[in-house]
C-alpha positions as CSV (number, residue, x, y, z in Angstrom):
1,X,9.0,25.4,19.7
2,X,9.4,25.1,23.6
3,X,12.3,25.4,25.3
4,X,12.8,23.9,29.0
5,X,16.0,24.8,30.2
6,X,19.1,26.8,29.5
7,X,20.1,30.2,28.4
8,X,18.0,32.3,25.8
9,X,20.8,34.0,23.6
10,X,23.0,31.1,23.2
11,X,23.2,27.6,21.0
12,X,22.9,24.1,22.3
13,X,22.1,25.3,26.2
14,X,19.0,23.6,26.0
15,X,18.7,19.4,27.4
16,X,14.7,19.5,25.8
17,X,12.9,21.0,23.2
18,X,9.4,20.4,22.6
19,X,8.6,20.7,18.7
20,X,5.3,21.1,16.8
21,X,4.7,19.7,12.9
22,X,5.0,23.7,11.9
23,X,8.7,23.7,12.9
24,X,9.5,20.7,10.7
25,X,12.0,20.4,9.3
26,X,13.8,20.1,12.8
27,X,18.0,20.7,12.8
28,X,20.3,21.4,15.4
29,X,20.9,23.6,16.8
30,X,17.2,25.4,16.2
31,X,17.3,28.1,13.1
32,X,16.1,30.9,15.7
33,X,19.5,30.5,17.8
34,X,23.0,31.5,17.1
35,X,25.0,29.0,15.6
36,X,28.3,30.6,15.2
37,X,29.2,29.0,19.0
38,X,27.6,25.6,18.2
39,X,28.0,22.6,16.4
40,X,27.4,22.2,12.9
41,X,23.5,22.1,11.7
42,X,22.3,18.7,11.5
43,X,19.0,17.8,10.1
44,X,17.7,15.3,13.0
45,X,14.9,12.6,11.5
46,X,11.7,13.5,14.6
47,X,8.9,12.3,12.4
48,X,9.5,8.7,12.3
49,X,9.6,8.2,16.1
50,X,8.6,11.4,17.6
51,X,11.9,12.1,19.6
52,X,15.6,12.1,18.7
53,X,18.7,13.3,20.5
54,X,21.3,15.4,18.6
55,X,24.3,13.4,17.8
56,X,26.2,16.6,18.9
57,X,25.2,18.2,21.9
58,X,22.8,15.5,23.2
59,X,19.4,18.0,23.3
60,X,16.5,15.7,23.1
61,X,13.9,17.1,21.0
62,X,10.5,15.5,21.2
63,X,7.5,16.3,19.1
64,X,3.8,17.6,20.4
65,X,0.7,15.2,19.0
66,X,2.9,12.4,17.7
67,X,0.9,10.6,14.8
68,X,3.1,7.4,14.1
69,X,2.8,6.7,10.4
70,X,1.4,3.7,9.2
71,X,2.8,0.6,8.3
Protein backbone atom coordinates (compact mmCIF):
# COMPACT_ATOMS: atom_id res chain seq x y z
CA UNK A 1 0.00 0.00 0.00
CA UNK A 2 0.93 3.77 -0.92
CA UNK A 3 0.43 6.45 1.08
CA UNK A 4 0.30 10.20 -0.49
CA UNK A 5 -0.09 12.52 2.26
CA UNK A 6 -0.18 12.79 5.98
CA UNK A 7 1.61 11.80 8.96
CA UNK A 8 3.39 8.29 9.32
CA UNK A 9 2.62 7.25 13.07
CA UNK A 10 -0.94 8.25 13.16
CA UNK A 11 -4.58 6.88 11.83
CA UNK A 12 -6.79 8.39 9.21
CA UNK A 13 -4.05 11.43 8.30
CA UNK A 14 -3.95 10.11 4.97
CA UNK A 15 -6.66 11.91 1.91
CA UNK A 16 -5.28 8.74 -0.64
CA UNK A 17 -4.16 5.48 -0.51
CA UNK A 18 -3.14 3.58 -3.38
CA UNK A 19 -4.01 -0.35 -2.76
CA UNK A 20 -2.78 -3.47 -4.55
CA UNK A 21 -5.05 -6.97 -4.84
CA UNK A 22 -2.37 -8.36 -2.01
CA UNK A 23 -3.71 -5.90 0.57
CA UNK A 24 -7.26 -7.11 0.07
CA UNK A 25 -9.23 -7.28 2.20
CA UNK A 26 -9.08 -3.30 2.40
CA UNK A 27 -10.58 -1.69 6.03
CA UNK A 28 -10.22 1.60 7.51
CA UNK A 29 -8.22 2.71 8.93
CA UNK A 30 -5.18 0.36 7.24
CA UNK A 31 -4.26 -2.75 9.72
CA UNK A 32 -0.50 -1.36 9.71
CA UNK A 33 -1.71 1.98 11.58
CA UNK A 34 -2.82 2.72 15.01
CA UNK A 35 -6.30 2.57 15.44
CA UNK A 36 -6.72 3.41 19.10
CA UNK A 37 -7.09 7.36 17.78
CA UNK A 38 -9.27 6.49 14.81
CA UNK A 39 -12.54 5.50 13.86
CA UNK A 40 -13.83 2.25 14.07
CA UNK A 41 -12.52 -0.44 11.39
CA UNK A 42 -14.72 -0.69 8.58
CA UNK A 43 -14.38 -3.17 5.83
CA UNK A 44 -14.72 -0.73 2.61
CA UNK A 45 -16.12 -2.86 -0.66
CA UNK A 46 -12.72 -1.60 -3.44
CA UNK A 47 -13.12 -4.53 -5.75
CA UNK A 48 -16.39 -3.84 -7.31
CA UNK A 49 -15.40 -0.29 -8.51
CA UNK A 50 -11.79 0.03 -7.87
CA UNK A 51 -12.15 3.19 -5.44
CA UNK A 52 -14.18 3.88 -2.36
CA UNK A 53 -14.10 6.67 0.22
CA UNK A 54 -14.28 5.76 3.95
CA UNK A 55 -17.68 6.64 5.31
CA UNK A 56 -15.57 7.95 8.36
CA UNK A 57 -12.72 9.94 7.68
CA UNK A 58 -13.30 10.48 3.91
CA UNK A 59 -9.62 8.71 2.77
CA UNK A 60 -10.17 7.67 -0.77
CA UNK A 61 -8.55 4.46 -1.40
CA UNK A 62 -8.08 3.50 -5.01
CA UNK A 63 -6.83 0.22 -6.24
CA UNK A 64 -3.51 -0.37 -8.75
CA UNK A 65 -4.49 -2.56 -12.07
CA UNK A 66 -8.22 -2.36 -11.71
CA UNK A 67 -9.85 -5.46 -13.52
CA UNK A 68 -13.62 -4.72 -13.51
CA UNK A 69 -15.39 -8.06 -13.13
CA UNK A 70 -17.61 -9.26 -15.64
CA UNK A 71 -21.11 -8.99 -16.12
Amino acid sequence: MQKSRGSEDQACTKLHYDITYDDLPLSCPPGNTRVWDAHPRVYLPIEELGKVTCPYCGAEYVLINFISPKE
